[in-house]
Backbone as CSV, one residue per row, in Angstrom:
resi,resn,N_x,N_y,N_z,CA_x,CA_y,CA_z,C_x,C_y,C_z
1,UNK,-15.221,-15.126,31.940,-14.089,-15.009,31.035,-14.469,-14.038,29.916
2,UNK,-13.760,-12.886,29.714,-13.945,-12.385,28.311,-13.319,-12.738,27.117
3,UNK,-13.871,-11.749,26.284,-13.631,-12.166,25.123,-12.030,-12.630,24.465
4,UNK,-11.132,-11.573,25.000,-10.071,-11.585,24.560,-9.397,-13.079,25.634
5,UNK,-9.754,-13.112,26.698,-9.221,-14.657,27.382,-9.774,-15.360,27.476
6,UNK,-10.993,-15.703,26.463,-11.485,-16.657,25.125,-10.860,-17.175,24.489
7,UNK,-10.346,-16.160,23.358,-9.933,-16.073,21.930,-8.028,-16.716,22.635
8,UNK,-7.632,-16.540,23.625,-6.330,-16.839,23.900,-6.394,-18.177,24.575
9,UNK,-7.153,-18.650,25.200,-7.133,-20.213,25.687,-7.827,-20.820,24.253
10,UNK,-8.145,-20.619,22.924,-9.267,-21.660,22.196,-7.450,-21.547,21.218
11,UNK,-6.566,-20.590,21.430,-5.317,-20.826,20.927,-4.722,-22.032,20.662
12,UNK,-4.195,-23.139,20.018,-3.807,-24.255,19.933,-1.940,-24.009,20.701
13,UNK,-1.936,-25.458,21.329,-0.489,-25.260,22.630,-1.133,-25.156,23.501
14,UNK,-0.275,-25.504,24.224,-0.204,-25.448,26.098,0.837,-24.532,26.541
15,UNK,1.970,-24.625,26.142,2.771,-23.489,26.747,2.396,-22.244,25.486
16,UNK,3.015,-21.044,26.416,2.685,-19.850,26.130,3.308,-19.667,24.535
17,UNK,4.634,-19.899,24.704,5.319,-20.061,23.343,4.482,-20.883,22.042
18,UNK,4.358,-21.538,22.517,3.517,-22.565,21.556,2.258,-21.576,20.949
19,UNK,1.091,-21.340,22.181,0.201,-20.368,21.690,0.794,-19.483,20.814
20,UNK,1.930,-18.539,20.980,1.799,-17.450,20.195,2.251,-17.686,18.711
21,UNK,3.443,-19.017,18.836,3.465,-19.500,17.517,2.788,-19.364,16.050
22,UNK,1.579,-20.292,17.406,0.536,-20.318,16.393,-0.312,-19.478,15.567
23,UNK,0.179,-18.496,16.371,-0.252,-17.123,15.472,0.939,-16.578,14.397
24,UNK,1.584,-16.866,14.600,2.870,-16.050,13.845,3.896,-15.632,14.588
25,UNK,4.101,-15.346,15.849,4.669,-14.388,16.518,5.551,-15.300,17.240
26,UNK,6.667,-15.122,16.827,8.106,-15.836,17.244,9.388,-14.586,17.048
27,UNK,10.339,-15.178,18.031,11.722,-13.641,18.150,12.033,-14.034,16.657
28,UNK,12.375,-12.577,16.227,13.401,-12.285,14.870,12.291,-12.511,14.072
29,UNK,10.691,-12.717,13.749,9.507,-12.516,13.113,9.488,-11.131,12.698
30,UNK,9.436,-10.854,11.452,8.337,-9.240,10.837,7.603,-9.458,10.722
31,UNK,6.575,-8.553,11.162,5.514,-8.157,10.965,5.041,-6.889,11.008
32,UNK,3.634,-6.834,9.753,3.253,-5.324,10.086,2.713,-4.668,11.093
33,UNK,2.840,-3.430,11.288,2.462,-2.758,13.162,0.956,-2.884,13.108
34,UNK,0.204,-3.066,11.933,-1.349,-2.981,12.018,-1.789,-4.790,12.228
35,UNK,-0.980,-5.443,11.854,-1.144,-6.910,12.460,-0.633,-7.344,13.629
36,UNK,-0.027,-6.441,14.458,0.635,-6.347,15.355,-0.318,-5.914,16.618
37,UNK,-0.555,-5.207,16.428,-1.814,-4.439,16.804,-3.003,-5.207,17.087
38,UNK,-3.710,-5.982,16.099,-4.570,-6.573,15.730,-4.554,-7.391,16.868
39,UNK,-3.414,-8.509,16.968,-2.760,-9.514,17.339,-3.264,-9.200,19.024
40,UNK,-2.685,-8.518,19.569,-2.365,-7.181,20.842,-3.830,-7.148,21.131
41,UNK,-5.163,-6.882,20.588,-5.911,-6.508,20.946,-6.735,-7.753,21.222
42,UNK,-6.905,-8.651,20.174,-7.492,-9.956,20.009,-7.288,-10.585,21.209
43,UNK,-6.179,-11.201,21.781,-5.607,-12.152,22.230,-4.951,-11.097,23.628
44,UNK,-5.440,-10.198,24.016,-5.362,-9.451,25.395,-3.875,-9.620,25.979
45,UNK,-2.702,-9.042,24.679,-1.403,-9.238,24.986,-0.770,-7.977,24.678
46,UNK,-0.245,-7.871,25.668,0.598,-6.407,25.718,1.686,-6.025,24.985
47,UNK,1.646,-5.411,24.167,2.774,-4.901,22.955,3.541,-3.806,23.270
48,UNK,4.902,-3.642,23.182,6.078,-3.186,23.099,6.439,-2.543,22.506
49,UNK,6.738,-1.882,21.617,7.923,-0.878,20.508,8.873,-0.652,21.246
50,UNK,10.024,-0.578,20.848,11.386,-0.118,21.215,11.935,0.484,20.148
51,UNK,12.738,1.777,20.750,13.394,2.829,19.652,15.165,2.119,19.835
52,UNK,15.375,1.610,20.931,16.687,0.800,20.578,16.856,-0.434,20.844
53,UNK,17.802,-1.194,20.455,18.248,-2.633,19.654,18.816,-3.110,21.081
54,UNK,19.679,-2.353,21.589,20.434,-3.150,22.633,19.322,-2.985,24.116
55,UNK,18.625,-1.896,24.376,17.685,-2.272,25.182,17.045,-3.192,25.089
56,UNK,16.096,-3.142,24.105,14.967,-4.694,23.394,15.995,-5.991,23.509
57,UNK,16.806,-6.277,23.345,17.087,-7.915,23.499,18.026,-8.121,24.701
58,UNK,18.487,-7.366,25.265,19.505,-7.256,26.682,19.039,-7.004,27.941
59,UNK,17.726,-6.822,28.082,17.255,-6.298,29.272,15.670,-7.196,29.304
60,UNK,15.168,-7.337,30.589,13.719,-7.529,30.893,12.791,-6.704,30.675
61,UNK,11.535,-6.773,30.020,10.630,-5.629,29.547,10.620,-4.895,31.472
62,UNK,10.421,-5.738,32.789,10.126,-5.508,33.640,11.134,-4.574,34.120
63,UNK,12.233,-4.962,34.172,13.953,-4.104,34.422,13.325,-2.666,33.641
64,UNK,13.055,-2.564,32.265,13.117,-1.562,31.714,12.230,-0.263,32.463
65,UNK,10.828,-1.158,32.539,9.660,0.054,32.818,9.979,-0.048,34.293
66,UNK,10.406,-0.408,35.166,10.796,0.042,35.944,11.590,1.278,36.374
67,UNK,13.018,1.165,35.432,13.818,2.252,35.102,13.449,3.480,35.049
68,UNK,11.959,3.397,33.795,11.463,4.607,33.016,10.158,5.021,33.553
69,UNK,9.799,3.921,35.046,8.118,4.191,35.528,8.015,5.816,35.585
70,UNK,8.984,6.730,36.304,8.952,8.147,36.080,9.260,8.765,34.931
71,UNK,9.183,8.265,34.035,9.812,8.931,32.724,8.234,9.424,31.880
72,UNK,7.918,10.522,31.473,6.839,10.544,30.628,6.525,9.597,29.316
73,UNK,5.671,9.163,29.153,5.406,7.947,28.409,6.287,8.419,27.102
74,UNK,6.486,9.265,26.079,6.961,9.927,25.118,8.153,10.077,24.716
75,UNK,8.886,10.062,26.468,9.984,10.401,26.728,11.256,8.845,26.801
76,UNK,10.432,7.944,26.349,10.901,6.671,26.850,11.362,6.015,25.708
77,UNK,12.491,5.395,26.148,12.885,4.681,24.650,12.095,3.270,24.122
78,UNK,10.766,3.284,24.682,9.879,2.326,24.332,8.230,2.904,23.850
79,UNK,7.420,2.244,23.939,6.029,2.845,23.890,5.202,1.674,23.598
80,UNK,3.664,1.779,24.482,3.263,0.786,23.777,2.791,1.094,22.448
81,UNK,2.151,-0.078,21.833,1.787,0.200,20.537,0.551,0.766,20.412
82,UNK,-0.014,0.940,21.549,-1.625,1.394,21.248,-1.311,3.012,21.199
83,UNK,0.137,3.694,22.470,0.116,4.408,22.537,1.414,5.291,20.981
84,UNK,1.624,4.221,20.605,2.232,5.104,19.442,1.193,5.008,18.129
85,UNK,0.068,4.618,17.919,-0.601,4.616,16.837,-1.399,5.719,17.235
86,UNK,-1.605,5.974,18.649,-2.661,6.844,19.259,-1.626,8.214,18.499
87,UNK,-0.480,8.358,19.223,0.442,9.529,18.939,0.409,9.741,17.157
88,UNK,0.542,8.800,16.778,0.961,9.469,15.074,-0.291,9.122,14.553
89,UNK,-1.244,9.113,14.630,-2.471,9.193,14.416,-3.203,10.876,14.546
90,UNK,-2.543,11.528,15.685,-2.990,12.222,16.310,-2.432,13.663,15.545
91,UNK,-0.941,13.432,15.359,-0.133,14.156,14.637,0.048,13.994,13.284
92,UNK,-0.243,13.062,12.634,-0.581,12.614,10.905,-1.797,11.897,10.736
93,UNK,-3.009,12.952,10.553,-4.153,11.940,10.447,-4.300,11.244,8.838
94,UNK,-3.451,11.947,8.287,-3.228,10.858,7.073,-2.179,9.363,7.448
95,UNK,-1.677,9.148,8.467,-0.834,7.988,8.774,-1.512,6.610,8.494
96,UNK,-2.383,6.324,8.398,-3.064,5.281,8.301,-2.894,4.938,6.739
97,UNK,-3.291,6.449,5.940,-3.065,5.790,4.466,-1.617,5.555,4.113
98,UNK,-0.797,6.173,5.000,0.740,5.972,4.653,0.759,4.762,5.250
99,UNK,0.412,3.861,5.645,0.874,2.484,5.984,0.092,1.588,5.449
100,UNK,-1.273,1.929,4.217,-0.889,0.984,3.033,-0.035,1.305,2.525
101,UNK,0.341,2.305,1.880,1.420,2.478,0.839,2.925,1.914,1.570
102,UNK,3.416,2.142,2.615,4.272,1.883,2.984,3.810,0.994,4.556
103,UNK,4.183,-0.337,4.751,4.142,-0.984,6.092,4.652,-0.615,7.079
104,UNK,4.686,-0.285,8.071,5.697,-0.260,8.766,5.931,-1.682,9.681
105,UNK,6.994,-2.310,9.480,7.416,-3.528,9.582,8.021,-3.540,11.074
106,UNK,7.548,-4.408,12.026,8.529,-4.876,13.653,8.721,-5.885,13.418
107,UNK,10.207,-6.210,13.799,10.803,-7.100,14.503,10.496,-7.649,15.670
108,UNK,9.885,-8.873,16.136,9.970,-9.332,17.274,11.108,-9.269,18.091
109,UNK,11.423,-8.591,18.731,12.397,-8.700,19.862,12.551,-9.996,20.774
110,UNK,11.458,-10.251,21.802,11.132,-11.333,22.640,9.555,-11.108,23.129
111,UNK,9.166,-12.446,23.433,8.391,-12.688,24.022,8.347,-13.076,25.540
112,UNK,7.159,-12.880,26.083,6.849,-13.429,27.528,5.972,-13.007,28.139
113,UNK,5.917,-13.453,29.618,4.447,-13.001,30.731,4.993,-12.601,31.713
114,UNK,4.411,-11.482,32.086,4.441,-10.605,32.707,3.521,-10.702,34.391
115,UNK,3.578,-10.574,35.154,2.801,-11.021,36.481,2.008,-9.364,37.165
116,UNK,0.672,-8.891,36.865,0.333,-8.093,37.319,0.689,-8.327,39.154
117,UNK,1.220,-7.262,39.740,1.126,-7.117,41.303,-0.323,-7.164,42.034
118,UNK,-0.885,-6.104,41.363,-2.336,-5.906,41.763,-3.219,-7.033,41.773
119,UNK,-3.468,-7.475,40.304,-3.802,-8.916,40.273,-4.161,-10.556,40.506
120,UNK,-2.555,-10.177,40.857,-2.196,-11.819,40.908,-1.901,-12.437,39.224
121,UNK,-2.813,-12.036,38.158,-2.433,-11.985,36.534,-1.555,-12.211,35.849
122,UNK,-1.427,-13.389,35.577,-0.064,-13.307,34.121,-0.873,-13.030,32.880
123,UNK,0.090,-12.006,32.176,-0.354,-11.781,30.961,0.670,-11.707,30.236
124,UNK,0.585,-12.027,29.135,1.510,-12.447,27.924,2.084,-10.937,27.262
125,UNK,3.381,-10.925,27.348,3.524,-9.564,26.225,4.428,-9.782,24.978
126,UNK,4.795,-8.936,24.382,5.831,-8.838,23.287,6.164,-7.641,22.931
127,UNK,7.862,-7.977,22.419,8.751,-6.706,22.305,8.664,-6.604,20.857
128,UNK,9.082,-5.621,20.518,9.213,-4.890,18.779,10.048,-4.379,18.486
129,UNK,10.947,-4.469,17.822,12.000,-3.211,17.573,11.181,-2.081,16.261
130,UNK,11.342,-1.231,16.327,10.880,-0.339,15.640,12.301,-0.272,14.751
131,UNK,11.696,0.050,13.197,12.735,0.310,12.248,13.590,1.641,12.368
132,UNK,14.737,1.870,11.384,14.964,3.220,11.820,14.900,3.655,10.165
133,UNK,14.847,4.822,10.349,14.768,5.469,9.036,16.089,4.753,8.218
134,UNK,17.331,5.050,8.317,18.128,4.325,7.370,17.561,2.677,6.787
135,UNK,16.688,2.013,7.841,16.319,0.863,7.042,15.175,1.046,6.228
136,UNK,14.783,1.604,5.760,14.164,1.534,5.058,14.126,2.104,3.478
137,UNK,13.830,1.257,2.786,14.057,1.477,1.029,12.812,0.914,0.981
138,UNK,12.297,2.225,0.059,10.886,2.357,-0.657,11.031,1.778,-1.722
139,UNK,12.178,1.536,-2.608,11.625,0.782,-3.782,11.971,-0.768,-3.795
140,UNK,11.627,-1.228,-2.071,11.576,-2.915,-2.194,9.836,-2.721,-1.186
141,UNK,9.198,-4.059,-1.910,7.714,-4.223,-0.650,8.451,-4.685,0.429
142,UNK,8.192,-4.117,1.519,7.854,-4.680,2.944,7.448,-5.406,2.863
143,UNK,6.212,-5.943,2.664,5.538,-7.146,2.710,6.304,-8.155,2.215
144,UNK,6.736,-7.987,1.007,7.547,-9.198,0.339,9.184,-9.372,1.006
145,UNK,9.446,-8.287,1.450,10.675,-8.435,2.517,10.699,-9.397,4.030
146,UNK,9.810,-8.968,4.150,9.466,-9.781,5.315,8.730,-11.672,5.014
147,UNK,8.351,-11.614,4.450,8.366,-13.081,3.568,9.563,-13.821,3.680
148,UNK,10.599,-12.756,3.161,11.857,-13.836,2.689,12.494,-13.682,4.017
149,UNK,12.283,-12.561,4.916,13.317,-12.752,6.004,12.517,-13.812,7.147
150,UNK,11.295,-13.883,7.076,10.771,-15.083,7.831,10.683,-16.557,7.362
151,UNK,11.411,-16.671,5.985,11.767,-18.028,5.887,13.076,-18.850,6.399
């Protein structure tokens, strides 16, 4: 067993929902993309971004990448998160300090597990909606926004 399907069975719960709870991570949850991330890497769960609203809660993550398996990763109205920190990392190597100053905040979309083919593997993932520029106002914290919208 490695590390990361360690750290996800010593999780408190039995069902999957329950586990992720316990971390924070429930639909209609904010959180920041660097705890998001964190989360994603720790606990060997596959993360999501979505650039639209009605894809992310109307469709199966599986339905989707199916759709887009030929689509260039870039080109997709999703991404994972490793591969969009990789991208604006790559293209703003100051991005990192722009997200102390400013969070960038996801929405949980949904959760669930996913069944590798190859495998045999269930693995746990989660969706994100990515913000859009109109939501966002710099002179309120994120952090403290997301507080009140997760109560």
């Amino acid at each position: 067993m490695n590390d990361t399907d360690a750290a996800w069975e010593a999780l408190p719960g039995t069902a999957f929902p329950e586990k992720l709870a316990s971390i924070g991570i429930e639909r209609g949850r904010i959180i920041d993309i660097r705890d998001l991330d964190a989360i994603g890497r720790d606990y060997g769960i596959g993360i999501y971004l979505f650039f639209e609203k009605d894809l992310a809660v109307t469709r199966t993550l599986a339905e989707i990448q199916e759709e887009f398996r030929d689509v260039p990763e870039y080109e997709r109205p999703y991404v994972t998160i490793a591969g969009f920190l990789r991208f604006t990392k790559e293209n703003d190597p100051s991005f990192a300090r722009t997200l102390e100053a400013f969070p960038l905040m996801i929405e949980i979309a949904a959760v669930g597990e996913m069944r590798d083919p190859a495998t045999g593997k269930t693995t746990p993932f989660i969706t994100g909606l990515m913000p859009f520029l109109d939501e966002f106002d710099v002179d309120v914290d994120p952090v403290e926004r997301s507080k009140e919208q997760n109560r």
